[in-house]
C-alpha positions, 0 to 999 in steps of 0.5 A, a space after each residue: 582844392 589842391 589839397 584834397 586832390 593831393 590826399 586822394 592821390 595819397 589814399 589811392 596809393 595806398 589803397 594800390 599798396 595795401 592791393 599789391 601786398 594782399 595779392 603778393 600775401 595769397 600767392 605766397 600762401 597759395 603756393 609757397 607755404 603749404 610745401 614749408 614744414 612746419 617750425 618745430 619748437 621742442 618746448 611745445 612738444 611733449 616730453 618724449 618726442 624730439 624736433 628734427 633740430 634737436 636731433 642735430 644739435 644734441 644727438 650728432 657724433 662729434 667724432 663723426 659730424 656725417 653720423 647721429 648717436 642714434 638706433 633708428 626704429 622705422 615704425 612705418 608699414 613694410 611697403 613703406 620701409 620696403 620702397 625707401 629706407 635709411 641704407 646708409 645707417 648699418 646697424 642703427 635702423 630697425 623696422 619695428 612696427 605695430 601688429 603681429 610681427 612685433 615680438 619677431 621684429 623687436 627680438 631681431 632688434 632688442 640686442 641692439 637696442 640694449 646697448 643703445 645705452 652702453 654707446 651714448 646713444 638714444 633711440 629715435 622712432 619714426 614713421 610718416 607724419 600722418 600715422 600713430 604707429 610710432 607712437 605705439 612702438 616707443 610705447 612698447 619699447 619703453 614696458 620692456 625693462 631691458 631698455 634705458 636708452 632715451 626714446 624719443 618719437 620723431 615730430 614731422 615724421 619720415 619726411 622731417 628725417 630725409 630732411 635733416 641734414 647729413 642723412 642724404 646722400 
């Protein structure tokens, strides 16, 4: 009798933990989870795109730590670009997007874009996570032959960017 007793005080236990755990394991998930980004693995990726981390670990200016060896394309509509944007990169962001003002915005661009190559540098597209547009962009950008810089797409998008680190103020 004793010992029957002394197992079910062992099963309710561990009924109470695995209770405890699971209710701990929802909140989590309820309320934590949906605000972490998603982990960004550059093998899983197809090869023209590139992980936030990536960009930090291979495309850094080593004489500038605060300074990437990137030409920013932001692919995001104009409402988007005109309510918040990159200031701090000078002549190394450019709006291009998808659409009728493509060739006006590529050509204000194209110089700078060409020496991309010359400067070690890459070209990186960007636009917010949910949209193709930067997709199409790269894709443009990559049919002009005036262009040998790298181009990558952005994973994560205009909200992987604010978070990378060096590039807030």
């Amino acid at each position: 009798m004793m010992l029957r007793n002394v197992f079910l005080q062992f099963l309710s236990l561990g009924v109470c933990i695995l209770l405890l755990g699971g209710i701990f394991y929802g909140f989590e998930n309820l309320f934590f989870a949906p605000r972490r980004a998603p982990l960004c693995v550059q093998q899983n990726l197809p090869k023209d795109h590139i992980c936030p981390q990536e960009l930090v670990d291979h495309w850094r200016d080593p004489r500038d730590p605060s300074r990437y060896k990137v030409v920013w394309v932001d692919a995001r509509s104009e409402s988007d670009y005109e309510l918040n944007h990159l200031l701090r990169q000078g002549d190394r962001i450019f709006p291009i997007r998808p659409g009728t003002d493509l060739p006006r915005l590529l050509d204000a661009a194209i110089e700078r874009l060409i020496q991309a190559e010359q400067n070690n540098e890459c070209i990186v597209v960007f636009c917010t996570a949910s949209c193709t547009s930067s997709e199409e962009v790269a894709n443009e950008l990559r049919h002009t032959d005036l262009i040998t810089a790298p181009i990558f797409v952005l994973e994560g998008g205009w909200s992987a960017l604010q978070k990378m680190p060096y590039l807030q103020d």
